[in-house]
N, C-alpha and C positions, 0 to 999 in steps of 0.2 A: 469601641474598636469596630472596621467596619466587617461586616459578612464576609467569608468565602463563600464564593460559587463556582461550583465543578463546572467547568469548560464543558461547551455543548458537545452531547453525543453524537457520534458520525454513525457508528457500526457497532449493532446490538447479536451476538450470536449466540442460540439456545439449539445444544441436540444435534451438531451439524454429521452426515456420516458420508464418509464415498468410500466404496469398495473398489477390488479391481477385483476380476472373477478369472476363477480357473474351470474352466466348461460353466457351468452354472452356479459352484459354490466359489465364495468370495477367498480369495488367498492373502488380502494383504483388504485392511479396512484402517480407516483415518477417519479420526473423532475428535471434535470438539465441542466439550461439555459447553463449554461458558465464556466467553470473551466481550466485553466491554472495550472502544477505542474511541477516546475523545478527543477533539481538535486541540490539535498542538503536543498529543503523544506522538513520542515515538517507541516503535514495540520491535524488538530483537530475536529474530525465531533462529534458537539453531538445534540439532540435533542429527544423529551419525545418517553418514550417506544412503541415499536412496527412504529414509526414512516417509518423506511425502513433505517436503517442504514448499516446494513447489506445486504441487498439487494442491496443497494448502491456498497459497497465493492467488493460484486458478479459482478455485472455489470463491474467496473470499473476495475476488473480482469480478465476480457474476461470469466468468468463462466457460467452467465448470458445471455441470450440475451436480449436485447433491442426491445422494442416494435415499438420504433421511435429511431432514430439517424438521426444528419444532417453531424455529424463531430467525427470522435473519430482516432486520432492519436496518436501513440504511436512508441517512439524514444528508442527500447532498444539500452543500451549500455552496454559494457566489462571492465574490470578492465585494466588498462594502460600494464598491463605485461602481456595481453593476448592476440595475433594473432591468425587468423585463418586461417586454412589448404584449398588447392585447394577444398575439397569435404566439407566447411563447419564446422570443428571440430574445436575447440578450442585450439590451442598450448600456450603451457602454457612454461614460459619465468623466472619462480621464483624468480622476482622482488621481495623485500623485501616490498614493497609499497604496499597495498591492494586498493585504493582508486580508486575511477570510472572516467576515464578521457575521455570527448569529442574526438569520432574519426570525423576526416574531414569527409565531404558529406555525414555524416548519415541519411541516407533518412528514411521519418516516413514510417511506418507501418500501410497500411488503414484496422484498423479493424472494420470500416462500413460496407466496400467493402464487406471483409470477411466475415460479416455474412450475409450479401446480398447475397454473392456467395455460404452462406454454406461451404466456406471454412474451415475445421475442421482443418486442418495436418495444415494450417498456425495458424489458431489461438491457435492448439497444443505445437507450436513451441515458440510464442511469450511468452504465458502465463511461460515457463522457466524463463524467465527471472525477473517474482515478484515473491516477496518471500511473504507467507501469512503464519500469526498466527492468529490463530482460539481461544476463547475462550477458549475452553476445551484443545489447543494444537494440536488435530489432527493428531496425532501422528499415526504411524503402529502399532497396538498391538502387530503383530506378529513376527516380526524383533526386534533386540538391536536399542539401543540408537546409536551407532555407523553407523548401514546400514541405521535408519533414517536421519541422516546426510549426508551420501553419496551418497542416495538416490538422489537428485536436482542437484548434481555435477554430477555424471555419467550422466546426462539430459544432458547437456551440453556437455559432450565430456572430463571432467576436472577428476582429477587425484581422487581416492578413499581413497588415502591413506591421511588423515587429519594429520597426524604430521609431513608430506610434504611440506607441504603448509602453509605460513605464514600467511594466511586467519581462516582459522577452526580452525588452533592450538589456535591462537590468542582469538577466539571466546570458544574454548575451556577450556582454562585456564580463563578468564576475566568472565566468566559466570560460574567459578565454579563446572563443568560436569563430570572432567574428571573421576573421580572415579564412574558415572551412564554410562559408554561407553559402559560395556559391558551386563547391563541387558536391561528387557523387561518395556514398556511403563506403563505396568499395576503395575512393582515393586516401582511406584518413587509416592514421594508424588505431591500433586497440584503445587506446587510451581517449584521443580525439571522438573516437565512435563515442565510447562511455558516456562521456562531459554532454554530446550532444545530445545522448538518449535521455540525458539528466532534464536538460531544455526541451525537451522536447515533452518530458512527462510535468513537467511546470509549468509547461508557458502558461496552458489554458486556465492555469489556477486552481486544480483541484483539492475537491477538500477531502481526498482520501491519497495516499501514494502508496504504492509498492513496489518494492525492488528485491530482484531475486539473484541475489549473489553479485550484483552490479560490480564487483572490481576484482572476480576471480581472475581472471585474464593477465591482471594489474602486476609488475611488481609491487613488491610489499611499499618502497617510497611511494610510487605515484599511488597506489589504493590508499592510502592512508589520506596522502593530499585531494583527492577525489572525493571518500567520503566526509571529509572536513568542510568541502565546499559544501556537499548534497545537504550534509546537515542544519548548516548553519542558512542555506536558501529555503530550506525547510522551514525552518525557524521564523522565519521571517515574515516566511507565507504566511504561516500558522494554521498550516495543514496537516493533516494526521499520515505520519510513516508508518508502514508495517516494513521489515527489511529481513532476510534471512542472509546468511553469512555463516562461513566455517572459522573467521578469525574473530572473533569477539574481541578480543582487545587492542583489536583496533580501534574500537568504539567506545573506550573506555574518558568519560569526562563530557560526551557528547549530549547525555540525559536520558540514554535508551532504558524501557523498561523490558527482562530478559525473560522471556517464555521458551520451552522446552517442549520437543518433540519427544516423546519415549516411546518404546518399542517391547511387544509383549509378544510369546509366539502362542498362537492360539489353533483349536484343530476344530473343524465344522467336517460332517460327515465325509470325516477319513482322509479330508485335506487338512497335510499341516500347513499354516498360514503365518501371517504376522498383524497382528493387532497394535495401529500406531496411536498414537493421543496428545494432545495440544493442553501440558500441565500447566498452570501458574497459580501457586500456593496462595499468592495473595488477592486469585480474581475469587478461587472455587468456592460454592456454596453448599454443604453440609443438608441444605433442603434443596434437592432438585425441583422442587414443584417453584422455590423462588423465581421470578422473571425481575425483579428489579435491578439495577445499573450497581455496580460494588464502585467505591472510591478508586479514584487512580492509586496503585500501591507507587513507593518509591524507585527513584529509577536507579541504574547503576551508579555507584559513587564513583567519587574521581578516585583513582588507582588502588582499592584491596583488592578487585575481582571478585567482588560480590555481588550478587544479584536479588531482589525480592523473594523470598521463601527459599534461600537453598546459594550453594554456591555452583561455581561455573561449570558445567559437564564439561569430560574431556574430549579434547578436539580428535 
């Protein structure tokens, strides 16, 4: 029979901590022991309001800095039809395939170091490489929908022209856009914004995504039809989703693996605070001193409402 092989790793996290401070002692602190995300996961964060799920996503997008880190690796990767130029640019090879393929000896990317170092231009450079939808979309007001698109491809070095490229058109047509190419952000409705930001955090092919509540805005129809598209464009890619959401079962059949935010109250010299933490029964290791990669656990099934170590927190 042949081998499995675990899909390459994108983003290795050991010890991550950010506080928010109240005069100098910390009132509210967010942890993440352990997190492993491999190309072609997708990973489900939910937990109650204001908990740090978004700060979470900041962090884990190099936005953020980190108050503690022990470990935070990150493995961008290119689309198989794309080489790069002696000075670092992207040459682009108009494979018909969009999909993200492991180059040999991809060495990770220590954005510990980085922000040890104050490294800004690397950690400038990396962050190219996730694509983030925002809630509200995030979009440029002041550009069309078209320079929003091409905007994350010129980062890169990749062609402007979207009906080019088997990538954007693709994400152009499949998301329904093309006829919002040429107006402004403020002309489209909530929905229309959404779809764009989706294209817009794809076009350039990254091999990490995150989206932070992307179809709260939504009614519950179009969120559902929205994240159905994101997913399955996802898919396709074969890029790694992190996604947070207050509706999990919206998501249910889609293949997301479900991590939990929890909430502890904790007191540091005479402030009471809130101690938050980033659970997943089936990443944790028992030896903190472990640094190796755990197996993807299983993702959510199609319709019990179960999840990897534990069943669904309430909404």
């Amino acid at each position: 029979m042949p081998r499995y092989t675990e899909p390459q790793l994108i983003l290795s996290v050991r010890s991550l901590r950010k506080d928010r401070l109240q005069g100098t002692v910390a009132a509210y602190s967010l942890s993440v022991p352990r997190l492993d995300v491999r190309l072609g996961d997708k990973v489900l964060i939910t937990g109650p309001s204001g908990c740090g799920k978004s700060t979470l996503l900041d962090a884990l997008g190099m936005i953020l800095r980190p108050d503690e880190i022990r470990r935070f690796s990150f493995f961008p990767e290119v689309r198989k039809e794309q080489s790069r130029t002696e000075s670092g640019a992207i040459r682009e090879n108009h494979d018909s395939s969009p999909r993200i393929r492991p180059h040999e000896n991809n060495q990770p990317k220590n954005v510990a170091e980085a922000w040890t170092r104050g490294d800004m231009e690397a950690l400038s450079l990396w962050r190219r490489h996730v694509g983030y939808v925002l809630q509200t979309g995030g979009l440029l007001p002041f550009v069309s929908v078209r320079e929003n698109i091409r905007i994350p491809r010129r980062l890169l070095g990749l062609s402007g022209d979207l009906e080019s490229d088997p990538l954007p058109e693709k994400l152009i047509a499949t998301l329904g856009i093309r006829h919002l190419l040429q107006k402004l952000p403020t002309q489209l409705s909530v929905g229309e914004r959404q779809r764009v930001a989706i294209a817009r955090a794809l076009a350039a092919s990254p091999s990490l995504v995150l989206a932070d509540e992307p179809t709260a805005a939504l009614d519950p129809a179009n969120a559902a039809a929205v994240l159905s598209l994101f997913s399955r464009m996802v898919d396709e890619l074969g890029a790694a989703l992190i996604l947070v959401s207050h509706a999990p079962e919206q998501l249910y059949g889609m293949g997301f693996r479900h991590l939990r935010v929890t909430l502890d109250p904790m007191v540091r010299d005479d402030v009471t605070g809130t101690r938050a933490a980033l659970a997943d029964d089936a990443l944790s290791s028992e030896d903190p001193g472990d640094d190796s990669p755990e197996p993807s656990p299983p993702a959510l099934p199609r319709g019990d409402g179960r999840a990897a170590g534990g069943t669904l927190c309430p909404r």
